[in-house]
N, C-alpha and C positions, 0 to 999 in steps of 0.2 A: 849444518848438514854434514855426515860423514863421509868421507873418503869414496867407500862400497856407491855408497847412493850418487855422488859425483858420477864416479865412471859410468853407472848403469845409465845417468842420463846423457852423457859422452857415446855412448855406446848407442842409445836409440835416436841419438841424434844422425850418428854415421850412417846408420841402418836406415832411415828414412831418406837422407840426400844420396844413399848409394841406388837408388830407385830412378834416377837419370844416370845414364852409363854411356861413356863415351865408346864409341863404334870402330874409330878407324883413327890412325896416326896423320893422314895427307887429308888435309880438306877439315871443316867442322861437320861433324855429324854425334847425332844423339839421340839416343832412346828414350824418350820421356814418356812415361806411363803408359807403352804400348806403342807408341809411336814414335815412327822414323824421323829425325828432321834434319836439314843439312843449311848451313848459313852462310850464306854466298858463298858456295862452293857446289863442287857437282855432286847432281843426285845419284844416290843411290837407290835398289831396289823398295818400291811402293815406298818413298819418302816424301816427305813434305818439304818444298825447297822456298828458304825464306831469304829474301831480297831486300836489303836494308838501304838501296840507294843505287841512284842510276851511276856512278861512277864506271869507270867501262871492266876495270878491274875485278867489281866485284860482281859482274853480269858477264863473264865471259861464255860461262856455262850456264846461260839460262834456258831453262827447258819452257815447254811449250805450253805444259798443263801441269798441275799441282803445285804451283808457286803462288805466295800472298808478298803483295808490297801495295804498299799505299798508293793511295789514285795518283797523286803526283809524281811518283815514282815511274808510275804504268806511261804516264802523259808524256813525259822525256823519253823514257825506252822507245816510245812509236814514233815522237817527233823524229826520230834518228833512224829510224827505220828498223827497230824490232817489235816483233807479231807475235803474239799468242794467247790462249783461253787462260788468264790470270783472274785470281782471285785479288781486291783489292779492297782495301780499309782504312777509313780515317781514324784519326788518333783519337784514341778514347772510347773507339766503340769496338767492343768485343769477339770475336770471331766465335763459336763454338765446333770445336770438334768433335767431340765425344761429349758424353754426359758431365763430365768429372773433368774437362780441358779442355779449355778457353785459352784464345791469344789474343792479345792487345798488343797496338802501339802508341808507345809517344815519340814524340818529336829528338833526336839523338844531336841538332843543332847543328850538324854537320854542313849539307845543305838543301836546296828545296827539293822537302818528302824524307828527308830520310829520318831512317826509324830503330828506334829501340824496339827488339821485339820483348813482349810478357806472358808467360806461359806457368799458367796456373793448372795445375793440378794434383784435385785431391786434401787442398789447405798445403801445398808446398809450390813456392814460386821460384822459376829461375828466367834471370834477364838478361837477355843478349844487348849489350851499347853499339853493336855495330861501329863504326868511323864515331868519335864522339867528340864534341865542344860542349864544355858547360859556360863558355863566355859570349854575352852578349854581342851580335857583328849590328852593322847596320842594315841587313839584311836580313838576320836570324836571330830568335833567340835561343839564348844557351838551354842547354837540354836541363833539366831537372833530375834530380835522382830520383832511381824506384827502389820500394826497399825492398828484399830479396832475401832467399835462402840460398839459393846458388847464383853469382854474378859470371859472368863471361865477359871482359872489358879489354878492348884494345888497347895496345902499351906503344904504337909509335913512339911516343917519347917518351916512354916511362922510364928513365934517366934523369939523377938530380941536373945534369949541365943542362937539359933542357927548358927551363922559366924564360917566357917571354917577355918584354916589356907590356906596359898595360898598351891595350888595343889606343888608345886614347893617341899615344904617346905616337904609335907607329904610324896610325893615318896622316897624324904633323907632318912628322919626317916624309912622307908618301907624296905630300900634299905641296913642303918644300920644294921638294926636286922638282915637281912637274914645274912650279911655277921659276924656278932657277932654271930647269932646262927650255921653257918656253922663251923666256925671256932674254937666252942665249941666239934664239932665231934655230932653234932646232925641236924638232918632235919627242918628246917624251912615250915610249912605249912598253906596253906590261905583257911579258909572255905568262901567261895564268890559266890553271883549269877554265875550260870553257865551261863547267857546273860547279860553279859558288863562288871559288877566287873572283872570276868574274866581272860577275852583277857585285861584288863588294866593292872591287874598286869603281866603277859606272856610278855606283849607289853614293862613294866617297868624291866622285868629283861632282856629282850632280848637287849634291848637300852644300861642298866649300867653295866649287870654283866655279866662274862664268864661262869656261870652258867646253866648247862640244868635244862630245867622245864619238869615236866612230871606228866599229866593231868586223872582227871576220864575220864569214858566213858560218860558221858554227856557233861563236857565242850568241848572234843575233840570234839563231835557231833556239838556243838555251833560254837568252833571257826573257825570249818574247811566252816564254814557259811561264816566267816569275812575272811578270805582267798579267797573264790570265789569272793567275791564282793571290790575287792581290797586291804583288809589288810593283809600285809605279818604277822605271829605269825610265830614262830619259838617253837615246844612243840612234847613231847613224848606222846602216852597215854600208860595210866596202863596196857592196856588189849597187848601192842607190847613185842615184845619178846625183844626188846631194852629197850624200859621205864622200866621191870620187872627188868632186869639187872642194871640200872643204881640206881633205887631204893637200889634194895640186899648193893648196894656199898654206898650211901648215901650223897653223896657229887652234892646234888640237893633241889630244891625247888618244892612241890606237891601243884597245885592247883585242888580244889573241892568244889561239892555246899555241900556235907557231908561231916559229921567227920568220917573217918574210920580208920580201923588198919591197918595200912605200912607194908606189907612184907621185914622187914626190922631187922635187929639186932638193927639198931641205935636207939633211943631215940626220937620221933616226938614232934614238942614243936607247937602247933597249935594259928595262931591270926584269927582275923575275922577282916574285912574292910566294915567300915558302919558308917554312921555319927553320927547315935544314942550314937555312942563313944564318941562325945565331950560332952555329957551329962552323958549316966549311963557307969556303971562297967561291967564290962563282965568277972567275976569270976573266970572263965570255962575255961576262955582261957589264954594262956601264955601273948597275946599283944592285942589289938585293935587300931586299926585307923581310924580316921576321913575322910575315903575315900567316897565320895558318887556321886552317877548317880542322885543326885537331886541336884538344887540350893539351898543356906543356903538362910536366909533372908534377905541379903541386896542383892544376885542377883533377888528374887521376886519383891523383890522392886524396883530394878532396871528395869526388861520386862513390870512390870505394866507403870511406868514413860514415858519408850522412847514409848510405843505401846502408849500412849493416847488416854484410851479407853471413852467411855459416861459413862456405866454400867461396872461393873466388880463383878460376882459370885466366889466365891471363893470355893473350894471343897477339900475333904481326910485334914487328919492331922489334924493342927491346922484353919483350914477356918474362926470359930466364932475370934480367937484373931486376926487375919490377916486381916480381913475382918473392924475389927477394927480399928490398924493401918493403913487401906488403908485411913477410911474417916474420923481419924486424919489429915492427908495429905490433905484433901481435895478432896478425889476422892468417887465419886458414888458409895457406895459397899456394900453386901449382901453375907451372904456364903448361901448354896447350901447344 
């Protein structure tokens, strides 16, 4: 093939992914074949505002009407006390909007419900990852890649110093401590997202240890979510006349998204689980670990490879250095 014929098909390749058009600098918003959309971020005029997880960050601006997130999504937002006419969808079944564009979600492995949005139109796809994990938890499984013509992929850690130990490895260490800290005559406790950190760790002592767990009133409200929707947890909350009791005794493990005071005589020695641990100190706390609901950077690197996108925007975190390393590699890239 010569040269001329190269560019011309360089050239109708731009022409076709330049048919999504980014909107606006603050927030994700986007023009896809006609239509407005904006992704966890606030709406703009007649947009379709799409919800990839009940995390509260990314629901600050949730509107009332014209939003899609998945039923389990929808089911957390009301347990917690948000209302409104949402659209809602399981993974794998299609939405249609127009003739010519359809959205899907799969699963973005982040935690329970959240979603990869997929928006086809016209024979041109672009896929938003939303928060993303492609690694296996005992809780979730890792998200899958979609293959794509335009990708949108969160970059938390898309930095080489980011690579975590294998999951494997950290639950040991996790699993350690409790039982070194138990065995000291003191309470072992996990300050953790009350949606997903969680129910992993509940999930991780219920698996190794004969230990009860006994939960605030907000995780219990979270994981009594992941109970309904198939995941057996096994947990007390603070607020049962049993959790208060087994507490007083202390020969348990307290998970919570705050730090509080234990009704307890014993000793609470607190960790936090968050990946930001394999980089800074957490002073504050007795332990930290490298546990996290996002991919490190060689799983980013990885969904961007198997999906083979054209374009690839990269957004949050590190997007500018990520975005970097993409078109090192040789891929199409721009942060966002």
């Amino acid at each position: 093939m010569d040269r001329e014929s190269v560019k011309s098909i360089e050239y109708l390749e731009i022409l076709r992914l330049s048919r999504v058009k980014i909107l606006r600098e603050h927030g994700l918003a986007l023009d896809v074949g006609g239509v407005k959309f904006v992704f966890d971020s606030k709406p703009i005029d007649n947009s379709i505002q799409l919800i990839s997880h009940a995390h509260l960050d990314h629901v600050d601006t949730l509107s009332q009407m014209n939003v899609i997130m998945t039923n389990e999504t929808s089911s957390i937002l009301k347990s917690i006390g948000r209302r409104g006419n949402w659209t809602t969808i399981d993974y794998g079944i299609g939405l249609i909007i127009l003739d010519d564009l359809k959205i899907f979600a799969e699963s973005s492995g982040h935690v329970l419900g959240s979603a990869q949005f997929i928006i086809d139109t016209d024979g041109l796809r672009l896929v938003y990852t939303g928060d993303l994990n492609i690694y296996d938890s005992l809780v979730h499984e890792g998200a899958k890649p979609v293959d794509s013509d335009i990708l949108i992929i969160e970059s938390t850690y898309g930095e080489p110093s980011y690579r975590f130990p294998s999951r494997e490895k950290i639950y040991a260490n996790i699993v350690k401590w409790i039982l070194k800290t138990v065995n000291s005559g003191q309470i072992p406790a996990f300050k953790v997202y009350s949606l997903g950190k969680s129910q992993e760790i509940i999930q991780l002592i219920n698996a190794y240890l004969d230990i009860p767990v006994v939960v605030s009133q907000s995780v219990a409200r979270i994981s009594e979510k992941y109970r309904e929707y198939g995941k057996p947890l096994e947990y007390l909350s603070i607020n049962s006349i049993e959790g208060l009791e087994v507490l007083r005794h202390g020969e348990c493990v307290y998970v919570s998204s705050f730090r509080d005071e234990l009704p307890s005589r014993k000793k609470t020695r607190w960790a936090v689980a968050t990946g930001w641990a394999i980089r800074y100190r957490y002073s504050s706390y007795d332990m930290a670990f490298p546990l996290s609901g996002h991919s490190d950077y060689d799983g980013l690197i990885k969904y961007v490879e198997e999906s083979s996108p054209k374009q690839v925007y990269t957004i949050h975190g590190f997007a500018k250095e990520f975005s970097r390393h993409l078109v090192r590699r040789g891929i199409r890239a721009s942060p966002l």
